[in-house]
Z-matrix of the N, CA and C atoms (Angstrom, degrees):
N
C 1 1.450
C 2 1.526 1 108.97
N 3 1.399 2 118.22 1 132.86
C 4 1.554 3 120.94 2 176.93
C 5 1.575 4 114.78 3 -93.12
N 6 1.193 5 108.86 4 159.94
C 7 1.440 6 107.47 5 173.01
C 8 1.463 7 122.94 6 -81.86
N 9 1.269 8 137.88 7 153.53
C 10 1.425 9 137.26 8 -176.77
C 11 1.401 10 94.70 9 -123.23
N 12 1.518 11 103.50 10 143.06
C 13 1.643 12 118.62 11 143.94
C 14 1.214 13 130.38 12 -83.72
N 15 1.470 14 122.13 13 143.43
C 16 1.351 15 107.92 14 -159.17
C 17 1.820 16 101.88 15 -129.45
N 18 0.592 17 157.83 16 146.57
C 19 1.855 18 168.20 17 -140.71
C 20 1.202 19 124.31 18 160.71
N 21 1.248 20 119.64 19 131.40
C 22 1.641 21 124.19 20 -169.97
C 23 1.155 22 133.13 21 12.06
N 24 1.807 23 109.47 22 43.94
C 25 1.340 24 118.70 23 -168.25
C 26 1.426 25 113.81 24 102.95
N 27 1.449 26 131.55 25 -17.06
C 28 1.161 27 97.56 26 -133.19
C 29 1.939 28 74.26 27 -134.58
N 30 1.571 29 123.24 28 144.92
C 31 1.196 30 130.20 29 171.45
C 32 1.225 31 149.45 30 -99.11
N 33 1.141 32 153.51 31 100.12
C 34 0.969 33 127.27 32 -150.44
C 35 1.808 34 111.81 33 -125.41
N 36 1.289 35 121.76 34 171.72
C 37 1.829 36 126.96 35 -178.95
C 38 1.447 37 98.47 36 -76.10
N 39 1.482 38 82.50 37 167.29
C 40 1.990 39 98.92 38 177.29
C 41 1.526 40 98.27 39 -126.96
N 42 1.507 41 127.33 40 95.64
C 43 1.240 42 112.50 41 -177.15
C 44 2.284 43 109.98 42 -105.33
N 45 1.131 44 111.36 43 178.24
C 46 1.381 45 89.46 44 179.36
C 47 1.679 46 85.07 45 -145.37
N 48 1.309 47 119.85 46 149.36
C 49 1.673 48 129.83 47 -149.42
C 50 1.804 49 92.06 48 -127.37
N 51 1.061 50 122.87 49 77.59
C 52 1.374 51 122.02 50 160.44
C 53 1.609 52 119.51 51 -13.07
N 54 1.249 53 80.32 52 -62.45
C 55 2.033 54 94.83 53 -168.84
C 56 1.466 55 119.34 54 -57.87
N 57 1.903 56 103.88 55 -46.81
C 58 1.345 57 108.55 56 174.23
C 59 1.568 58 132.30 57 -109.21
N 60 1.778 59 99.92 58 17.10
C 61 1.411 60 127.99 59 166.36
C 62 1.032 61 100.56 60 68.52
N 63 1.016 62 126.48 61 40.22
C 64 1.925 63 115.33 62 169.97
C 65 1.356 64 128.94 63 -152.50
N 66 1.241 65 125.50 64 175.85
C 67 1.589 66 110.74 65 176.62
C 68 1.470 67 105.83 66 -105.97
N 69 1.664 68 89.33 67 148.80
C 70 1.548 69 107.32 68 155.14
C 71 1.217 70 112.15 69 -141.09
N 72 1.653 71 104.36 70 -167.67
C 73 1.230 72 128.61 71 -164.58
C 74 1.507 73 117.93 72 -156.07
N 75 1.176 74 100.01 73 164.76
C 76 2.052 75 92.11 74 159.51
C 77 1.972 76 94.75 75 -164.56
N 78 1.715 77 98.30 76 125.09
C 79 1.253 78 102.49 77 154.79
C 80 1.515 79 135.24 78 -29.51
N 81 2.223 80 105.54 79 118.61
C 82 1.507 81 85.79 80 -174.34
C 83 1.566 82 106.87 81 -122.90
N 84 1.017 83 121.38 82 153.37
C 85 1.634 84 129.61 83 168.48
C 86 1.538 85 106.69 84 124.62
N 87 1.631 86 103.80 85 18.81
C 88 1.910 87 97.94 86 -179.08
C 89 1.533 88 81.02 87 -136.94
N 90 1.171 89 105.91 88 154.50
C 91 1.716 90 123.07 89 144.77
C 92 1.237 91 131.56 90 -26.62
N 93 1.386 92 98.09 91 -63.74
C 94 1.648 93 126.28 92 -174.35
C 95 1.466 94 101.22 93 -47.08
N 96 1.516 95 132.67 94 152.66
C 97 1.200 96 125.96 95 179.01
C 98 1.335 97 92.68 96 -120.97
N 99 1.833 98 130.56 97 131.24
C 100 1.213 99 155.17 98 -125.28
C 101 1.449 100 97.53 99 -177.57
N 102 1.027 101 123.12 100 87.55
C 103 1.778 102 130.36 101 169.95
C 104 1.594 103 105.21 102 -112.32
N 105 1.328 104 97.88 103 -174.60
C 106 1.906 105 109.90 104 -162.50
C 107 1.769 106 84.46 105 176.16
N 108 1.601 107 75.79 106 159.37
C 109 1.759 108 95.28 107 172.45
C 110 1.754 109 91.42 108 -162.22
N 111 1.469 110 115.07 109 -174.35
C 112 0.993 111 143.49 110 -142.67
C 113 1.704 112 119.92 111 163.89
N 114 1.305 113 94.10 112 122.34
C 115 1.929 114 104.27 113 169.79
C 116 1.767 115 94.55 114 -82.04
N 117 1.074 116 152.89 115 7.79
C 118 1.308 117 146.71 116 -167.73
C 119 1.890 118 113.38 117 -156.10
N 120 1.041 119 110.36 118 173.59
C 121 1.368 120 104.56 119 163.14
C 122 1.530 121 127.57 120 -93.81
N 123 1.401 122 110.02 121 -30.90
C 124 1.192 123 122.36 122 158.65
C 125 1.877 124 120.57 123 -58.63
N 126 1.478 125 115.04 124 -21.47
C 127 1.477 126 109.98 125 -164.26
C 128 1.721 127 88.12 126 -105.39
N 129 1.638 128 104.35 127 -18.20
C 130 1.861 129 101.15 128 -177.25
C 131 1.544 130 94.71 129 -66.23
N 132 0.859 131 136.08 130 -51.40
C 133 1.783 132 158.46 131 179.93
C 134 1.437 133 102.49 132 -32.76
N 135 1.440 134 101.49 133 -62.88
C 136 1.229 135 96.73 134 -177.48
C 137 1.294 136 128.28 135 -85.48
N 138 1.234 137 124.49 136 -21.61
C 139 1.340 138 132.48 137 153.19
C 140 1.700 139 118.02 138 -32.25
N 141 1.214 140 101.10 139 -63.52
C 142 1.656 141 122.00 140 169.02
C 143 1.521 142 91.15 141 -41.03
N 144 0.727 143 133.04 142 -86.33
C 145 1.966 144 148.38 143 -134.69
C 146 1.832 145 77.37 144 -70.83
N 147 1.333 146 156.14 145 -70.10
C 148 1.151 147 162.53 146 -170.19
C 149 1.599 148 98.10 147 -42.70
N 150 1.587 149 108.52 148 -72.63
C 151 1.470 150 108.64 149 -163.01
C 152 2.149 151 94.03 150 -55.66
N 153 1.450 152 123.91 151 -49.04
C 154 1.513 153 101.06 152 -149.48
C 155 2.448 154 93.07 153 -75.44
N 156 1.323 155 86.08 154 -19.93
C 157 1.727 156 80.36 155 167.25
C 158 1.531 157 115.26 156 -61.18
N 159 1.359 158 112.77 157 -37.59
C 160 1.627 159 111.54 158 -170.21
C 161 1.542 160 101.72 159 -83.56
N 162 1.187 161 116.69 160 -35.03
C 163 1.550 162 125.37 161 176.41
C 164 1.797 163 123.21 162 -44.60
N 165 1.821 164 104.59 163 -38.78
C 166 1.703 165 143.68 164 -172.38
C 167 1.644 166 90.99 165 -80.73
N 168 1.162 167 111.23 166 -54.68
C 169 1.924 168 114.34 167 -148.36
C 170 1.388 169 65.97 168 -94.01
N 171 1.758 170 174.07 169 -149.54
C 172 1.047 171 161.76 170 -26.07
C 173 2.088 172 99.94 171 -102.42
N 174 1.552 173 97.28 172 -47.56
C 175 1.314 174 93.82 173 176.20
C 176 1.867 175 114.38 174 -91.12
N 177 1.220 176 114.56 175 19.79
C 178 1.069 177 107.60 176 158.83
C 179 1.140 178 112.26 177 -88.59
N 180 1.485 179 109.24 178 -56.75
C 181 1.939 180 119.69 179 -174.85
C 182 1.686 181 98.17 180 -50.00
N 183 0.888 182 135.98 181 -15.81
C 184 1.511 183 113.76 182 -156.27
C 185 1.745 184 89.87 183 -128.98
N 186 1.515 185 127.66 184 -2.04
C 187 1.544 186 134.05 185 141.77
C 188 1.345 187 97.20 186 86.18
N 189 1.707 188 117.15 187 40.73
C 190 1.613 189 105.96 188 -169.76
C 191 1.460 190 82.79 189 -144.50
N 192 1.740 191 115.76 190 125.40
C 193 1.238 192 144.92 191 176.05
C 194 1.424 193 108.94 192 -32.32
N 195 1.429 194 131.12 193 100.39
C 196 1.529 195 128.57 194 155.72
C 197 1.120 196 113.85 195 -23.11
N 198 1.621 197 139.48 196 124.41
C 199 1.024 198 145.31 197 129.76
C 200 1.987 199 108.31 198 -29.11
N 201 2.279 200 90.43 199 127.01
C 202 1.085 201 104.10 200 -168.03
C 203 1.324 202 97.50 201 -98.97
N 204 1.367 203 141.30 202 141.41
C 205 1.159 204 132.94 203 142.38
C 206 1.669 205 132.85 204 -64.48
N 207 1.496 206 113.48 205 136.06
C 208 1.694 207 101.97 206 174.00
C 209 1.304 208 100.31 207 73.46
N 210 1.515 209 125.38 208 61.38
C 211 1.112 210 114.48 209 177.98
C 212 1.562 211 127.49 210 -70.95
N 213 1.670 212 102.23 211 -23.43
C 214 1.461 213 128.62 212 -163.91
C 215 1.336 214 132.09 213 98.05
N 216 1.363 215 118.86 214 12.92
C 217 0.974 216 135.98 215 162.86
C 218 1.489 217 121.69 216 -122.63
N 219 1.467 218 128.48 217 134.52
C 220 1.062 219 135.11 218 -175.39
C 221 1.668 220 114.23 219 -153.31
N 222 0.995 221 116.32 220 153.80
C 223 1.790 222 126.61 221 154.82
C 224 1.517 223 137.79 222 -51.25
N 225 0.825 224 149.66 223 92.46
C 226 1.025 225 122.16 224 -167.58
C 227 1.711 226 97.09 225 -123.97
N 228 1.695 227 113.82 226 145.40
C 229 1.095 228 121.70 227 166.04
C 230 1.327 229 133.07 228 -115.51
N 231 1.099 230 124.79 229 118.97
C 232 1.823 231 137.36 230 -150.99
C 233 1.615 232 100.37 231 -122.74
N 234 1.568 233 101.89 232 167.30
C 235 1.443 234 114.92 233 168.24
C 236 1.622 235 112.99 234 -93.41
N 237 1.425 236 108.34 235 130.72
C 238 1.483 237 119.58 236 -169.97
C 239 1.652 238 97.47 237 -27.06
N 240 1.569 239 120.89 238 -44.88
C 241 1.691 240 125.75 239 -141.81
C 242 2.280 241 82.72 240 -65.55
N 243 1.368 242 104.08 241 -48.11
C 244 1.068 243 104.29 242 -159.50
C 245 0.940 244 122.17 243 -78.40
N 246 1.324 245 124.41 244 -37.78
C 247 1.837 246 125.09 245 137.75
C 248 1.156 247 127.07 246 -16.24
N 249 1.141 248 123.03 247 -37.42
C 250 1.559 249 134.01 248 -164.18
C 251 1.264 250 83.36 249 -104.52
N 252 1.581 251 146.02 250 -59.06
C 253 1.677 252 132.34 251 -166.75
C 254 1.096 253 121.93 252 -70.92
N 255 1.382 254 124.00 253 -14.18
C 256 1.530 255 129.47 254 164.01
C 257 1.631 256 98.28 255 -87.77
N 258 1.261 257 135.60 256 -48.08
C 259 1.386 258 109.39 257 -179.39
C 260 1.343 259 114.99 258 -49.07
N 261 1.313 260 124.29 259 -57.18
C 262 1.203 261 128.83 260 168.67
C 263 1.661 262 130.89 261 -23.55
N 264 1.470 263 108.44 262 -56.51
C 265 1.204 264 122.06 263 159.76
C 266 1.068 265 120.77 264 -30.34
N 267 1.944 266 109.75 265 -78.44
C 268 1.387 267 132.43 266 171.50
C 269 1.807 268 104.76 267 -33.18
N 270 1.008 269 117.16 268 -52.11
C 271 1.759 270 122.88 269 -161.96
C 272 1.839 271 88.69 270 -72.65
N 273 1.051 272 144.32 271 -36.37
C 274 1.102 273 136.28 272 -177.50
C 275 1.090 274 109.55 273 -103.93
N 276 1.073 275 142.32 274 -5.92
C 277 1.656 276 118.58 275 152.27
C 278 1.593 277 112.62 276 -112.51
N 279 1.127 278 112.15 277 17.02
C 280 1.725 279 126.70 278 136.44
C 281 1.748 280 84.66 279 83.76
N 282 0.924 281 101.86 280 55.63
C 283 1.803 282 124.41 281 163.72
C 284 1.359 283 138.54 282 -117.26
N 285 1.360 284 158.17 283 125.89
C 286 0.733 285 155.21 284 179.02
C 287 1.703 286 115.25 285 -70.98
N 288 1.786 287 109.17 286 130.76
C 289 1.557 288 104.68 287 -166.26
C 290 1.406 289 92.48 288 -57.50
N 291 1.426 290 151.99 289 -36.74
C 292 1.868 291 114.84 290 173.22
C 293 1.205 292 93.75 291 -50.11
N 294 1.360 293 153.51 292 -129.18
C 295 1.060 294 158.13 293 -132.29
C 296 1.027 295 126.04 294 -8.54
N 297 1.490 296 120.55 295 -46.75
C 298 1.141 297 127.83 296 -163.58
C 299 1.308 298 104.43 297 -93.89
N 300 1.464 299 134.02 298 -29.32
C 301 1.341 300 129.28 299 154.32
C 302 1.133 301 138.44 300 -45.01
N 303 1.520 302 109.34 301 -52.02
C 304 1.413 303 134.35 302 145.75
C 305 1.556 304 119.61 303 -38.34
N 306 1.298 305 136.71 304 -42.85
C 307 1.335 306 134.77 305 132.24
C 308 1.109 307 144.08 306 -14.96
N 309 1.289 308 80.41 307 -59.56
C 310 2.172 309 97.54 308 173.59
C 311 1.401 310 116.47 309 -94.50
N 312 1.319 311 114.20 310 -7.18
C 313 1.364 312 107.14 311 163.64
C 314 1.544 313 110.46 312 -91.00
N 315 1.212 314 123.13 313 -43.52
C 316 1.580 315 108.44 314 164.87
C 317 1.240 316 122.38 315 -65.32
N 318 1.267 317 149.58 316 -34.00
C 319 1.550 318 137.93 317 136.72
C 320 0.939 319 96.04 318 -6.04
N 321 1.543 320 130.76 319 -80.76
C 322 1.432 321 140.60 320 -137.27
C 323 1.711 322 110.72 321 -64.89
N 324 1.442 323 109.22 322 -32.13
C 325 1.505 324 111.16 323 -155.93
C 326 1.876 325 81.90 324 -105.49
N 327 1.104 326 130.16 325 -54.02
C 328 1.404 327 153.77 326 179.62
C 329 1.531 328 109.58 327 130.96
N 330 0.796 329 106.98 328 72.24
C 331 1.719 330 95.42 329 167.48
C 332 1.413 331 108.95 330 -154.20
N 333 1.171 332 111.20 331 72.74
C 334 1.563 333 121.85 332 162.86
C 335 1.389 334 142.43 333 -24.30
């Protein structure tokens, strides 16, 4: 598991570049492509915190809504058997299949 940076919502990777000795990164959960680097961990940090500030003040000046990360909606692709055993679930404990997915994914991570 890698570590993430985290800033006004928004997350990004911790990568480290053999070849050109340093770290980077690139903002994840938007479209937009948003990278950073750093000779340090402290200057990768701040790089991050700069790019999603320049990212905010860029889509303000130009009056077009920042891309949100994690909107709450997603895809998910399952096997028919299990599709059908979580509906099931959901229908008997008088839930809606979001809900009940949403359930089992916080079980899963812990957050109830």
């Amino acid at each position: 598991m890698s570590d993430l940076l985290s800033y006004k919502n928004y997350n990004g990777t911790v990568e480290y570049s053999r070849e050109d000795d340093c770290l980077f990164g690139k903002v994840i959960g938007i479209k937009s492509l948003l990278s950073y680097e750093g000779d340090s961990v402290k200057e990768l940090e701040q790089d991050f915190k700069n790019v999603i500030d320049e990212y905010l003040s860029d889509c303000k000046k130009r009056k077009v809504e920042p891309e949100q990360p994690y909107k709450g909606t997603f895809n998910v692709r399952i096997s028919p058997e299990l599709h059908r055993n979580v509906a099931v679930y959901a229908i008997e404990h008088g839930k809606t299949l979001n809900a009940a997915v949403e359930e089992a994914i916080g079980n899963m991570i812990g957050i109830s």
